[in-house]
C-alpha positions, 0 to 999 in steps of 0.5 A, spaced: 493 718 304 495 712 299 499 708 304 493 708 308 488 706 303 493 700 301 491 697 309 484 698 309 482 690 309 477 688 303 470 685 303 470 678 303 464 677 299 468 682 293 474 679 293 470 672 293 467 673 287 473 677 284 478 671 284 471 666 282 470 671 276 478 671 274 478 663 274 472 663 270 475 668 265 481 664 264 478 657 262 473 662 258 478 664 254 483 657 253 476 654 251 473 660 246 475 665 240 475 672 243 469 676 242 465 670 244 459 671 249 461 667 254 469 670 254 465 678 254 461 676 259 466 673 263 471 678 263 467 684 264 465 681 271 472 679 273 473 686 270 466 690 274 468 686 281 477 688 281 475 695 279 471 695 286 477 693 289 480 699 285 475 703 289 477 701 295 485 701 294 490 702 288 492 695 287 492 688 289 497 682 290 494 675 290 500 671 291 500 663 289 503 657 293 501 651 290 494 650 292 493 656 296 492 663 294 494 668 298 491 675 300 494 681 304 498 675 308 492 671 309 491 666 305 483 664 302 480 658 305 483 651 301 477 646 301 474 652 295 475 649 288 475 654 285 480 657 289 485 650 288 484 650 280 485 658 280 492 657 285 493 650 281 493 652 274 497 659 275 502 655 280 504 651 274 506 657 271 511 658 276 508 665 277 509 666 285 504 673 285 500 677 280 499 684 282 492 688 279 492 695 279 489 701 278 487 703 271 487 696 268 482 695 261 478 689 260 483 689 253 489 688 259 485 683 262 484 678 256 490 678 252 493 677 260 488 671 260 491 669 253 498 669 255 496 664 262 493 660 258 498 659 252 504 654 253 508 655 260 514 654 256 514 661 253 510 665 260 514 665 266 521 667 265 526 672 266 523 676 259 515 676 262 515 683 264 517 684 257 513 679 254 507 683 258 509 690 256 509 687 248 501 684 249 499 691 251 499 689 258 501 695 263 498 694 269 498 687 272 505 685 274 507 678 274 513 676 280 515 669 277 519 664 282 527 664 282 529 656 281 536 660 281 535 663 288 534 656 291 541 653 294 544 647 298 550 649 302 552 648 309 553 654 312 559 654 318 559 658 324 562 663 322 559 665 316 552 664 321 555 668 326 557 674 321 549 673 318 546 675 324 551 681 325 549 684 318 541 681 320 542 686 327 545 691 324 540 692 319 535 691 325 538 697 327 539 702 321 531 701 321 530 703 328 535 708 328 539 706 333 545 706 328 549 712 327 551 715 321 558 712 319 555 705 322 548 706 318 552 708 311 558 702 311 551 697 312 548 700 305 556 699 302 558 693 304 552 689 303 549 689 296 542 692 295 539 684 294 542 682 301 540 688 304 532 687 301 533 679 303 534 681 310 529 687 310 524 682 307 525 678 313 523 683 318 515 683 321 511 688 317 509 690 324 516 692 326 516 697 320 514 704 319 515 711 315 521 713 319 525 706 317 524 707 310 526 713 310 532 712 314 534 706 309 533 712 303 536 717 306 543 713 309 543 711 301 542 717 297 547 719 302 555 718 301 560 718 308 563 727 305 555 729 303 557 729 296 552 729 290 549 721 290 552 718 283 548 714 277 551 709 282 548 711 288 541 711 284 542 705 280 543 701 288 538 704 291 533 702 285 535 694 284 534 694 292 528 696 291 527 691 286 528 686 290 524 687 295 517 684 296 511 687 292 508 691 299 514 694 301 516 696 294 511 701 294 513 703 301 519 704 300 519 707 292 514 713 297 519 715 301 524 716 295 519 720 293 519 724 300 526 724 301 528 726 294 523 732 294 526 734 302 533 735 298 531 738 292 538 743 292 542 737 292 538 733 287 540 739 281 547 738 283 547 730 281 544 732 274 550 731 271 552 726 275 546 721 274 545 718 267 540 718 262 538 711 263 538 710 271 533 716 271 528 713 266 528 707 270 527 711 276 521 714 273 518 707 270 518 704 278 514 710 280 509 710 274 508 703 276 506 704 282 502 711 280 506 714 285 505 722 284 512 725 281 515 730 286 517 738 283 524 736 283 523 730 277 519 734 273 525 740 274 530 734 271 524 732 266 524 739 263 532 739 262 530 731 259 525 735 254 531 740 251 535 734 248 535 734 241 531 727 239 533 725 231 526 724 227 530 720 223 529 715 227 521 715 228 522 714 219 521 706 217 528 702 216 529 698 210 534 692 209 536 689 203 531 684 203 525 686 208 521 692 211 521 695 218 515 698 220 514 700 227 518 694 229 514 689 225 519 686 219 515 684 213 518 680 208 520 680 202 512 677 199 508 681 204 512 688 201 510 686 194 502 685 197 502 692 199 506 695 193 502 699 188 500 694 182 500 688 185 494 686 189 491 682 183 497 677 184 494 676 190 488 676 190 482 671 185 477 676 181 471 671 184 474 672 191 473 680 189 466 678 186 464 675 192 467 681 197 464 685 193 457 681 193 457 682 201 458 689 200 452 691 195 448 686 199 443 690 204 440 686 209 433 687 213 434 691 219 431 686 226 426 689 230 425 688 237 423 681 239 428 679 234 434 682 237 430 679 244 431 672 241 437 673 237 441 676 244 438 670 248 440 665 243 448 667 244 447 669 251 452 665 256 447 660 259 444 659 253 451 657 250 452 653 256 446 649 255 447 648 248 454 644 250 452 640 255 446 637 251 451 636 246 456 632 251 450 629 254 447 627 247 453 624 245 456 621 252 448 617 251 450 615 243 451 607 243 456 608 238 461 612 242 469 609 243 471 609 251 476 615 250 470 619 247 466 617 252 471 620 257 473 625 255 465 628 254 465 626 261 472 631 263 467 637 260 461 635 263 465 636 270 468 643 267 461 645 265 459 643 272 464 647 276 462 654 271 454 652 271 456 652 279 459 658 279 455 663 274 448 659 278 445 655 272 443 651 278 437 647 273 442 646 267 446 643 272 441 638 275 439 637 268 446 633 267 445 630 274 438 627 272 440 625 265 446 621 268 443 618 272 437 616 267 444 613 262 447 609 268 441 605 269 440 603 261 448 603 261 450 600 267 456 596 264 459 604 262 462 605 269 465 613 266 458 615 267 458 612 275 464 616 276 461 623 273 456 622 278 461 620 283 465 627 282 457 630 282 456 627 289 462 628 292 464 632 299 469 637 295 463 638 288 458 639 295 461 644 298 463 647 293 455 648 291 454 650 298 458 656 298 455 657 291 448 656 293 450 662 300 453 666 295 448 666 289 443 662 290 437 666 293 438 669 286 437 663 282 431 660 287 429 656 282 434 652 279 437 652 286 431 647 289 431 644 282 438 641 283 437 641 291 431 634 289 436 631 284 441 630 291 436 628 296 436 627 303 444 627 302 444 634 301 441 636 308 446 636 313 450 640 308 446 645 308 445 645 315 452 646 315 453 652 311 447 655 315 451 654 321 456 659 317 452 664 314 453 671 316 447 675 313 440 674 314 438 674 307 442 667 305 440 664 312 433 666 310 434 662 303 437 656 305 433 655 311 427 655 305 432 649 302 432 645 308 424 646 309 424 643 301 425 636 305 420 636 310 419 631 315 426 630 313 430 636 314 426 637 321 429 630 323 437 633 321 435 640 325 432 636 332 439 633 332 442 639 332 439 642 338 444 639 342 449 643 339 453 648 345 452 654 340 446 659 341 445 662 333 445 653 332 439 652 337 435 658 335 436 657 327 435 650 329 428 652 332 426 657 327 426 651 322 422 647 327 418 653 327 417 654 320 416 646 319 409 646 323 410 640 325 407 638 332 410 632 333 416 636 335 414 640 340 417 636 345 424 637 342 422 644 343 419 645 350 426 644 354 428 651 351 423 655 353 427 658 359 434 657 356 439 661 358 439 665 352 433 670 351 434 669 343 434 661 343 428 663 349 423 667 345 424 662 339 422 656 342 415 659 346 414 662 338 415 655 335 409 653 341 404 659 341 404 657 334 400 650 336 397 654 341 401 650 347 399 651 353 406 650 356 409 656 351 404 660 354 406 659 361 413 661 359 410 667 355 407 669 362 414 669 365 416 674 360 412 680 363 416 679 370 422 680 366 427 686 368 429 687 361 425 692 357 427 689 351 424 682 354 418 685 356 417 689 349 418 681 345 413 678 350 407 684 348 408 684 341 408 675 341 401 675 345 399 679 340 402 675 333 399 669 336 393 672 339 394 669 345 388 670 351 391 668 356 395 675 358 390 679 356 391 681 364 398 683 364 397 687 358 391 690 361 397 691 367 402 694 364 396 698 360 394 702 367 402 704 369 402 710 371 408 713 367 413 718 370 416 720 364 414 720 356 418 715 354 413 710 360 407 713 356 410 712 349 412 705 351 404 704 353 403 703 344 405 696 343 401 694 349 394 697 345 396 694 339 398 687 342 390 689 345 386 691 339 390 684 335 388 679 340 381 682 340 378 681 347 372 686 350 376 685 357 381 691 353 375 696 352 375 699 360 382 700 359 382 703 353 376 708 356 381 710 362 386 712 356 382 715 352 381 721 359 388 721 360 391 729 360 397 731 361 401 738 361 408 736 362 407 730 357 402 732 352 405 729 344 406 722 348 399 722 351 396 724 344 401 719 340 397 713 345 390 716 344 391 716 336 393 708 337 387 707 341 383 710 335 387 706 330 385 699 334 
């Protein structure tokens, strides 16, 4: 069903990336024409990732209070940038939420990112959604904030008291604890804003179909049963209106279902419901690609018998202009498009010159052309081209102090888009190039605060929630820019370790910590002390990787850790240098009642081909099983064997190699092939 759809809570990875690619759109879009590289780009990804969302739901609702954008009621985390700046830059436009829906077009998209970033004065106000509709916009709605509804008053105890009987009679309308007559004067003495504020105010958990349709019901219902009015209609839709954006759909649902219960009752009040109330029902179901029950398709056909006047479709012409599909042309450009005139307007050398463009045939590219031509023009290579000019003219002697900061305000924007599109070796070109001007141009302190914005905790952060997301794509660039920060950057990247979920872009970030050598095992063995299991065991993993010997007594204590994850990850650090101490502990494994420890301990003695246990390998190897699974857990014990190499396993294999059995034959031929391949 589709209200069940709306609930399914969405991939915090998409919607990440979703609200990152919207913000890149639109400061593509106030920075260059349309139709350029970095504005389709920009636009197809936010576009690719919201109908990724639209797979999973027909629409979403990002809310906006000030620096802080709200989802399904949990609002994103407030230390990303990137999510400030998006929050920030709408917030601005007194935009309280933007609802994205199903069958959005990219066209939708830009002209919607035109309009957010043109003057605020003509954005939000009470004709946006016309605004909206006039841009070709139809699937994203904007909800602005009402200055209006804001009041200071004091309120006695009277009016107080009479709040909270209305607020306990609604409660009771939505649980059906209300007769009839009481349920109907809620709906008649309250008007539809009041009652959607107080509905507004109740905890989705306390709602459910049953009280929407109780709602719905009791409004299309007057006190005799009589056919509900245009009035009725018209109240019903402005209390829907007002409600918030989830339970507006909740609710224009049930309408759907009660109006299809009582389709008799329906036909009656035909005549009785305006032309008007009626489109404007239709319009609020078509917004929420709500499916249209039989009864409005009966009214629709009774609509499609009114007699239209073409007339009406025909150009309107005034005394002194033209009307052409609701576009007035003046009284100059009217002569422009009438026959005879053109020459008036137009230059015979500019016709020449047209015409000249016309007649010329250009050469077809070839392959390798169009290769280098597309290169040319992609969005790095544009982003590139900018920041080598702002650097180059942010190095010039000559440059006035407020040029110099203003270079300086785009290199930062540039940064922050580098970040977000992983142009991670771009952007430690504009680090490495500003740290070379401050040291020829120490009395220029702009650029010691563009490296103070590139240094700071906020622009890190950012870069490390980059470097989770995107950045074992871009490994290059990304260990490029990890140099120019140095050793400042490692406990950051251990931080975002600690956080990282999958085991991809822990792999990838361990990789950069390891960048720094001696240096990022001194952060990790600090670390080791943390209370939290997954922090030991990445922490050792490093120290592992690392291959340092020196660091194997912060290790060994770990060796009987309470957790079997931390334990086999510090003897693995200690087999590695073959240490006497881990070897002792791999020993220990063997008696363990764990199976699943027991097979851990089989398979390290033969990755690190540890001697030692050759006698416990050979003990399991002749343990008489009672079961198929006993013989078949005998494979990792011969593979371990045949790695570690030793003639003490030659007897053991023999005795295998005479093994029969009738109840468990596969199982006994399956280690026999095992010993073949060793």
């Amino acid at each position: 069903m589709v209200e069940d759809k709306e609930k399914i809570p969405l991939d915090t990875r998409l919607l990440t990336n979703a609200i990152i690619e919207l913000n890149i759109s639109r400061r593509n879009v106030s920075l260059y024409p349309k139709g350029h590289p970095a504005v389709n780009q920009s636009i197809k990804k936010a576009f690719d990732y919201l109908n990724q969302i639209f797979e999973i739901r027909p629409f979403i609702t990002v809310a906006f209070a000030k620096d802080t954008i709200v989802v399904d009621e949990h609002a994103l985390e407030k230390k990303n940038p990137v999510f400030r700046e998006f929050a920030l830059s709408i917030s601005r436009l007194n935009v309280a939420y933007i609802t994205f829906k199903k069958g959005l077009t990219d066209e939708e998209l830009y002209n919607f990112n035109k309009l957010v970033t043109s003057s605020r004065d003509i954005f939000c106000n009470e004709k946006t959604q016309e605004l909206l509709g006039k841009q070709g916009i139809h699937h994203i709605e904007v909800g602005c904030i009402d200055y209006d509804s804001f009041s200071f008053k004091e309120t006695t105890e009277e009016q107080q008291a009479e709040e909270n009987l209305w607020e306990r009679y609604v409660y009771g309308l939505l649980k059906g604890t209300l007769g009839g007559n009481e349920a109907f004067e809620v709906v008649s003495e309250l008007s539809p804003e009041e009652l959607a504020q107080m509905i507004n105010e109740v905890p989705d958990e306390e709602l459910d179909e049953n009280s929407y349709d109780r709602v719905i019901t009791t409004y299309l219902k007057s006190a005799s049963d009589t056919p509900f009015s245009t009035e009725d209609m018209q109240r019903l839709l402005n209390m829907i209106n007002s409600l918030r954006p989830e339970l507006r759909r909740q609710f224009l649902s049930s309408t759907v279902r009660c109006l299809d219960k009582d389709r008799e009752r329906l036909k009656r009040a035909v005549k009785d419901i305006s032309v008007d109330t009626i489109i404007n029902m239709l319009d609020a179901f078509n917004k929420e690609q709500l499916t249209i029950p039989e009864t409005l398709k009966t009214i629709l056909e009774k609509f499609s018998s009114l007699n239209l006047d073409l007339d009406m479709l025909k150009p309107v012409e005034s005394e002194d202009s033209l009307m052409l599909d609701d576009i007035l042309l003046s009284e100059d450009m009217k002569r422009v498009f009438q026959e005879g005139n053109y020459s008036e307007f137009v230059s015979e050398e500019y016709k020449r010159e047209i015409e000249s463009l016309v007649k010329t045939k250009g050469k077809p590219l070839k392959g390798k052309q169009i290769e280098e031509l597309t290169k040319e023009f992609s969005e790095p290579a544009i982003y590139k081209s900018l920041c080598g000019v702002m650097l180059e003219l942010s190095g010039s002697s000559g440059v006035e102090e407020e040029n110099l900061k203003k270079y300086i305000e785009r290199l930062k924007q540039q940064g922050t888009i580098l970040l977000e599109t992983g142009q991670y070796d771009e952007l430690a070109n504009i680090i490495t190039t500003l740290e070379t001007l401050k040291r020829e141009n120490p009395e220029r302190t702009e650029l010691s605060e563009a490296l103070d914005y590139f240094y700071s905790t906020d622009f890190i952060e950012a870069l490390m929630e980059s470097l989770r997301l995107i950045g074992r794509l871009f490994r290059e660039g990304a260990f490029k820019l990890v140099d120019c920060y140095g050793n400042r950057i490692i406990p950051h990247l251990l931080d975002a370790l600690i956080k990282e979920e999958t085991s991809s872009s822990r792999k990838f970030l361990i990789a950069l910590i390891l960048y720094f050598g001696r240096e990022g095992v001194e952060e990790a063995v600090k670390l080791l002390g943390d209370s939290r299991w997954f922090v030991k065991r990445n922490m050792l993993y490093i120290l592992s990787e690392a291959g340092y010997e020196e660091s194997l007594p912060y290790v060994k204590p770990y060796c009987r850790h309470e957790n079997s994850k931390v334990r086999l990850e510090a003897i693995k650090c200690l087999l590695k240098f073959n240490d006497p101490y881990g070897i002792e502990a791999l020993k220990e494994l063997f008696s363990s009642d764990d199976h699943e420890i027991v097979h851990q301990a089989i398979v390290l003695s033969g990755t690190y081909r540890v001697k030692e246990v050759v006698p416990e390998l050979l003990s399991l190897l002749r343990k008489k099983g009672i079961s198929g699974y006993d013989i078949l857990s005998k494979s990792p014990v011969i593979k371990s064997l045949g790695q570690i190499g030793d003639p003490r396993a030659i007897a053991g294999f023999k005795d295998i190699m005479k093994l029969k059995s009738v109840l468990f034959k596969s199982a006994v031929d399956s280690i026999k092939e095992e010993v073949v391949r060793t």
